[in-house]
N, C-alpha and C positions, 0 to 999 in steps of 0.2 A: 747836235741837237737830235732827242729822238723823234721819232716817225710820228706819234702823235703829238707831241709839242711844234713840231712843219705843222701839220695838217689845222691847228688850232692857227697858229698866226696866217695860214693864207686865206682861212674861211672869217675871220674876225675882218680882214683887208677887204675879202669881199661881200662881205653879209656881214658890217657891225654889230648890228643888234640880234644876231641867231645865234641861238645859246650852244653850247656843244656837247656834244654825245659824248659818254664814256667808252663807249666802243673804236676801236681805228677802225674797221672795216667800214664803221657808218660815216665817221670824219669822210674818208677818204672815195664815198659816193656821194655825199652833201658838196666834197670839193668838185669832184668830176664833172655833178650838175650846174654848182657854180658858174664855172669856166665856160662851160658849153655854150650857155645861155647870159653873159654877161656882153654888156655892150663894150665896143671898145672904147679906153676911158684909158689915160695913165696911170701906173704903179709905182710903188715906191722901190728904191733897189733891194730896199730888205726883202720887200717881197719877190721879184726878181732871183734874188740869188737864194732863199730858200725855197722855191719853188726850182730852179734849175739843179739843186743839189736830192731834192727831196725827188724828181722823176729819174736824175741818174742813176739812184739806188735803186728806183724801181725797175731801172731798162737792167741791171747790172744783177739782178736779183731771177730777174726773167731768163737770161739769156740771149743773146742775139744769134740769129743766123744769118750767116754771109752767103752773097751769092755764091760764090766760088763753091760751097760746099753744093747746090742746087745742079740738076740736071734739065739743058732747056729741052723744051718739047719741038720747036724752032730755033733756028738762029738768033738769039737775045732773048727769046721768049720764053718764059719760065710758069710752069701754074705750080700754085705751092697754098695749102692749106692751114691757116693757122692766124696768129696774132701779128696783124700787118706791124703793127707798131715795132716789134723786134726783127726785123729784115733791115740789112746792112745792104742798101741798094740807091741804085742810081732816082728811080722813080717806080711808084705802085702803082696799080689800076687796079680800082677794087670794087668788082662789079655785084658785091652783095648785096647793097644796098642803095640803088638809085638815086633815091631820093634824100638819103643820107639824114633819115628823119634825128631830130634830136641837135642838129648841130645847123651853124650857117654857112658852112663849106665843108671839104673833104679834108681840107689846112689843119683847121679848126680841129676836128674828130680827132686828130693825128696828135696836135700837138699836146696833150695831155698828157701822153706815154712818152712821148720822144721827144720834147720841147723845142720844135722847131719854128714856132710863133710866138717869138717876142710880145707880149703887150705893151709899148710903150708907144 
């Protein structure tokens, strides 16, 4: 399925009645907002599984970087600049944004790129 035909059936699952953009770049910030700010509520697997197929392309498309490739600055410790989402690691501490405005946890923020919050 292409990238804007995912981005139409996750935002119809979450927003029925919001009509959709002909742009993907817009789809896929209407989804981002979506998600962010959606209560937790069950999903259907369709959505489930193109929603898991539709951010692997995206992690796959980005690039990942692995620790191994990282120099720590401590013992485990590593500072590294960039899009947390693509870090191949044990656990992040991301201290750019306190307050993590936009989102209801740092989980939340994450799993968008990296799908690691199930919604069901």
């Amino acid at each position: 399925m292409e990238k804007a035909k995912q981005l139409d059936l996750l935002i119809k699952e979450l927003s029925p009645t919001r009509e959709f953009p002909s742009d993907v770049d817009e789809k896929w910030r209407i989804f981002r907002a979506l998600v962010n700010m959606r209560e937790p509520k069950p999903v259907s697997s369709e959505f489930m599984t193109v929603q898991d197929d539709f951010l692997q392309s995206e992690i796959k498309s980005k690039g990942i970087t692995d620790i191994d490739r990282l120099t720590p600055v401590k013992n485990n410790i590593y500072l590294w600049r960039g899009d947390i989402t693509t870090l191949k690691v044990g656990a992040i501490v991301n201290a750019a944004n306190s307050a993590m405005l936009g989102c209801f946890s740092p989980r939340e923020c994450r799993h968008v790129k990296r799908n690691t919050l199930k919604l069901q």
